[in-house]
Backbone as CSV, one residue per row, in Angstrom:
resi,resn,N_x,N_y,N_z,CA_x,CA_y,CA_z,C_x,C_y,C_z
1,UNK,101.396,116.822,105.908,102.261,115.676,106.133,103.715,116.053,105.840
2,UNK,104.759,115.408,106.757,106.352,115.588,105.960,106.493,115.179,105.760
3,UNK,106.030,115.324,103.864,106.575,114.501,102.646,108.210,114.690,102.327
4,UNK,108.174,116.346,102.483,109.346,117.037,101.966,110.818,116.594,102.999
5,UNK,110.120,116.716,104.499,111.479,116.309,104.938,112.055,114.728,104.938
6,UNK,111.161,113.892,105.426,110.971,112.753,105.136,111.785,112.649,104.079
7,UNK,111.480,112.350,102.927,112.146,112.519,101.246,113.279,113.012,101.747
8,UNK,113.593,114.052,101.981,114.662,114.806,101.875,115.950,114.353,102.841
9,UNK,115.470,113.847,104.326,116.493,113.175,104.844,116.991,111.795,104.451
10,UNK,115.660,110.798,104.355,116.325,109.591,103.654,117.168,109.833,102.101
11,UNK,116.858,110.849,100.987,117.942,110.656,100.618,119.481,111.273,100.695
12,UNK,118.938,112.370,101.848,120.701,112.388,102.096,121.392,111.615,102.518
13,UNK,120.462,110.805,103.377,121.553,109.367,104.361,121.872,108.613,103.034
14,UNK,121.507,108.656,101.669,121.693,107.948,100.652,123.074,108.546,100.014
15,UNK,122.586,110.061,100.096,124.257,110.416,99.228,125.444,110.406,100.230
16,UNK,124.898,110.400,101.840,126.211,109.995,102.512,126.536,108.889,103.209
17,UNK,125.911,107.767,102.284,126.302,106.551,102.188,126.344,105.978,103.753
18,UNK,125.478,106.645,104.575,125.206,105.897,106.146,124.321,104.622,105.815
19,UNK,123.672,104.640,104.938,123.087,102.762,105.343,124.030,101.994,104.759
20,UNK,124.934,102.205,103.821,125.866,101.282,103.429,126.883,101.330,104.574
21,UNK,127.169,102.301,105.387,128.363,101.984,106.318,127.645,101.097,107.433
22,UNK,125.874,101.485,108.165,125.455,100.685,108.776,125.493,99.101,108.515
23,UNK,125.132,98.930,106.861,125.044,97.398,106.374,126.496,96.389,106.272
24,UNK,127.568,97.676,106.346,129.043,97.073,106.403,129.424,96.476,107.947
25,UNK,128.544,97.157,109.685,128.629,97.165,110.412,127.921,95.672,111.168
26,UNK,127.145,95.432,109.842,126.434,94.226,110.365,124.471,94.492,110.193
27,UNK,124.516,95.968,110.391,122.733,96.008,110.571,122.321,95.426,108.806
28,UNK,120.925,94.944,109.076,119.895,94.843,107.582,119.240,95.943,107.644
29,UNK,118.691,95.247,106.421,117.712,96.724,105.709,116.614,96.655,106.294
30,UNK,116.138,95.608,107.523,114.862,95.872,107.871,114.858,96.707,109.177
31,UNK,115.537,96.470,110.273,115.857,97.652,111.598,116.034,99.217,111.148
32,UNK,115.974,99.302,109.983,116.958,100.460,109.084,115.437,101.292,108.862
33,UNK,114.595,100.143,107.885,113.317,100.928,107.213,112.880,100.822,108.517
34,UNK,112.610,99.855,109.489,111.443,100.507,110.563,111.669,101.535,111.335
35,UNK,113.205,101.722,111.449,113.358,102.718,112.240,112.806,104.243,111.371
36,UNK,112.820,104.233,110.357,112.229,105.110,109.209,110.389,105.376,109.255
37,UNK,110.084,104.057,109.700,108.840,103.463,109.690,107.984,104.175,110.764
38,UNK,108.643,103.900,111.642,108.470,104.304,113.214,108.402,105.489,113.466
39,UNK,109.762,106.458,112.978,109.462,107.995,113.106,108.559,108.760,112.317
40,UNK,107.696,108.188,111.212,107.095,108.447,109.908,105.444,108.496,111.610
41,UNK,105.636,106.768,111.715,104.176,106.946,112.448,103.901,107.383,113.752
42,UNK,105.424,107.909,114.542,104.932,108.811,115.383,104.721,110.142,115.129
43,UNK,105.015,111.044,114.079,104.741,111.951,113.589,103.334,111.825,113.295
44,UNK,102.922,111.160,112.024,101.233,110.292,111.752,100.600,110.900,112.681
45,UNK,100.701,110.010,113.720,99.854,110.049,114.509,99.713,111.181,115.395
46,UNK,100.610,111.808,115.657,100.242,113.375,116.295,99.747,114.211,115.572
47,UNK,99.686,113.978,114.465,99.443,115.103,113.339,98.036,114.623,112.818
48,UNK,97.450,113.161,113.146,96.041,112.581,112.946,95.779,113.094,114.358
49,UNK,96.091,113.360,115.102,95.463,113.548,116.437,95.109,114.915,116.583
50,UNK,95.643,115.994,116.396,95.753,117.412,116.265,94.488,117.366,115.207
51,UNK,94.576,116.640,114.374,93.824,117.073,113.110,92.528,116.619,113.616
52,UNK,92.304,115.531,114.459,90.819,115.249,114.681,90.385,115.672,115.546
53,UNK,91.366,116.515,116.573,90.708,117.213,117.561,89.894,118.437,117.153
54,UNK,91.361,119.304,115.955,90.707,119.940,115.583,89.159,120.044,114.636
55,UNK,88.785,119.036,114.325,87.942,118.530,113.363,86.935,118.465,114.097
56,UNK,86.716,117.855,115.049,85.987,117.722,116.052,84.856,118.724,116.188
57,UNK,85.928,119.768,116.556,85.369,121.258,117.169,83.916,121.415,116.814
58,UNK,83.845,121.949,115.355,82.787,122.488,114.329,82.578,121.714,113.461
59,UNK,83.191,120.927,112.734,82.895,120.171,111.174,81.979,119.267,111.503
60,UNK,82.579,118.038,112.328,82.607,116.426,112.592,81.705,116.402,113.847
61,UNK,80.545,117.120,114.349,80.334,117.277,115.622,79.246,115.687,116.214
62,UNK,78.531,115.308,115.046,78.122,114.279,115.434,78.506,112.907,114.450
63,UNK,79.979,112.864,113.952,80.324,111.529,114.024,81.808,110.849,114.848
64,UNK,82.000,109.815,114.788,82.332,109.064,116.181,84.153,109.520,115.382
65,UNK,84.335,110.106,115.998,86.092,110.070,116.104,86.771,109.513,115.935
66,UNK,86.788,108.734,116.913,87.722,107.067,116.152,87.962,107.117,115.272
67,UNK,86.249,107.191,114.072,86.694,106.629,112.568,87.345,108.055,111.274
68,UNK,87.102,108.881,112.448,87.918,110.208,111.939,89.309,110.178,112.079
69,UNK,89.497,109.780,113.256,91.107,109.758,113.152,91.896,108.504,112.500
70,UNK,91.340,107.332,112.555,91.361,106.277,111.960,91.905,106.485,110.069
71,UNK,90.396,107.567,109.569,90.777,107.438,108.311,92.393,108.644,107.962
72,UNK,91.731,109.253,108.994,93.429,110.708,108.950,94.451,109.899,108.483
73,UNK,94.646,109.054,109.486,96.009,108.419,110.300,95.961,107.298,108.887
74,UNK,95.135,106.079,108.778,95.314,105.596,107.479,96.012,106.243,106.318
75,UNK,95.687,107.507,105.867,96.214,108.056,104.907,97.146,108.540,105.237
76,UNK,98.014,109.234,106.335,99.527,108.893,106.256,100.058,108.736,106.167
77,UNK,99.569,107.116,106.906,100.512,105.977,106.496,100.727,105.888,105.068
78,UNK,99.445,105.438,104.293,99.927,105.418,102.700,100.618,106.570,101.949
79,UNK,100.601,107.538,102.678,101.507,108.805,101.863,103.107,107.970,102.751
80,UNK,103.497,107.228,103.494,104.857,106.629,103.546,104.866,105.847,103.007
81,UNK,104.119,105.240,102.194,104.419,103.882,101.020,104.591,105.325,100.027
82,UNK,104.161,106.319,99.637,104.627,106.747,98.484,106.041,107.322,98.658
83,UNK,106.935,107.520,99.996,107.620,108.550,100.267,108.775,107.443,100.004
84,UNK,108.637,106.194,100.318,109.489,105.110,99.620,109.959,104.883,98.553
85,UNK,108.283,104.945,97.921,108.765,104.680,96.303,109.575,106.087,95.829
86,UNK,109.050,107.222,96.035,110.001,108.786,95.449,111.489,108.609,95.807
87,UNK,111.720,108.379,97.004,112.922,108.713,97.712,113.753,107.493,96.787
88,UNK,113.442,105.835,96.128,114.167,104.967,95.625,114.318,105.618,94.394
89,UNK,113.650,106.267,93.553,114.019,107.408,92.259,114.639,108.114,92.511
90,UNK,114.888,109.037,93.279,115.851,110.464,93.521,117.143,110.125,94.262
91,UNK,118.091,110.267,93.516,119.806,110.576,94.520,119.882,111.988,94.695
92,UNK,119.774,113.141,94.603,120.091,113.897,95.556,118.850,114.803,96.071
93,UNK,119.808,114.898,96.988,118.622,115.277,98.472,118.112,116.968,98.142
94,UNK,118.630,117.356,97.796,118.788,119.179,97.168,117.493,119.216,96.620
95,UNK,117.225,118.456,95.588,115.985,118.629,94.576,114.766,117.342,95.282
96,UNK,115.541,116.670,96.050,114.470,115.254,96.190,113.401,115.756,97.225
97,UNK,113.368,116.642,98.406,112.379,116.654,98.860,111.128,117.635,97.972
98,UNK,111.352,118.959,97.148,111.407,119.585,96.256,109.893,118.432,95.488
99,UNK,110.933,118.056,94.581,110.077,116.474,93.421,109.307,115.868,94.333
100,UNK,109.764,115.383,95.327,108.580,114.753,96.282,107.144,115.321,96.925
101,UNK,107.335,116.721,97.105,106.179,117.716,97.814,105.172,117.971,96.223
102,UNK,106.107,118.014,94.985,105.301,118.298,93.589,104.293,117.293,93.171
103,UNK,104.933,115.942,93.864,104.287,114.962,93.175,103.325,114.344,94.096
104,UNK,103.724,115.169,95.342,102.098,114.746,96.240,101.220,115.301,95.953
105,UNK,101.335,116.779,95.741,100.332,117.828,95.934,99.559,117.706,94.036
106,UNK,100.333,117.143,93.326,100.258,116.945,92.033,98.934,115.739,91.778
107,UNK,99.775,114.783,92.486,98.759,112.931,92.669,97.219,113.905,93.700
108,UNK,97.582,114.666,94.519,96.135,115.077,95.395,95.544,115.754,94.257
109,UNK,96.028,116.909,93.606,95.065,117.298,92.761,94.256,116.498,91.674
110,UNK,95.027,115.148,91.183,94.398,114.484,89.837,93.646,113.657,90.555
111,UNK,93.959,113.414,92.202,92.464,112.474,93.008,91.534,113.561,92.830
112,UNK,91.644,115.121,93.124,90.263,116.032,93.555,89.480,116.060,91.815
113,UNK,90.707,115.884,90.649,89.680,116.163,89.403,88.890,114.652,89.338
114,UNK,89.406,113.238,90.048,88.497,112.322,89.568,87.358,112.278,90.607
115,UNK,87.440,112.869,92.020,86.289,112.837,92.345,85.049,113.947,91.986
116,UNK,85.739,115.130,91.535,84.788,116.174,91.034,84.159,115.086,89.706
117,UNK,84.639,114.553,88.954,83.777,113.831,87.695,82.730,112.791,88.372
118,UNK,83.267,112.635,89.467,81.813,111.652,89.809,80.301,112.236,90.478
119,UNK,80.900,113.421,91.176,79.270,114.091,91.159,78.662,114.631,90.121
């Protein structure tokens, strides 16, 4: 997923103060995040699509796709609710995509130790 660039461009538009010149121009903060929103889930979704094709191949051979790409693409999306919350903590962009890629790959590993405790 691009956690890192993601992160990393929204907060440069932060240290160079483009949504405040947009919000001086008249735009809100909501045309602003979807447009954020939007490029997050056309990425998503090519990258759930690639992934379930590839999945397809050998792994996944007799279950229904859909709900393969379905769950891909779901989790995406929720890795852009986290790329929100990081990017509203971090002002500069130098270290922010950096902190952001640590603390995904960080949050994935402490999901893989709680599901290893349940088998």
């Amino acid at each position: 997923m691009p956690v890192f660039n993601t992160v990393f461009f929204i907060v440069k538009e932060k240290e160079q103060r483009a949504k405040e010149s947009m919000r001086m121009m008249g735009m809100s903060d909501m045309p602003y995040w979807l447009s954020w929103f939007s490029y997050y889930t056309i990425l998503n979704t090519v990258t759930a699509l690639l992934a379930t094709i590839t999945l397809s191949v050998n792994l996944f051979e007799n279950s229904n796709m859909n709900y393969v790409f379905l769950m891909i693409w779901l989790f995406g999306e929720a890795v852009f609710g986290e790329i929100v919350l990081i990017q509203s903590l971090l002002t500069k962009s130098k270290y922010a995509g950096i902190i952001a890629a640590v603390i995904y790959f960080a949050l994935s590993f402490v999901n893989l130790l709680s599901i290893g405790k349940q088998f």
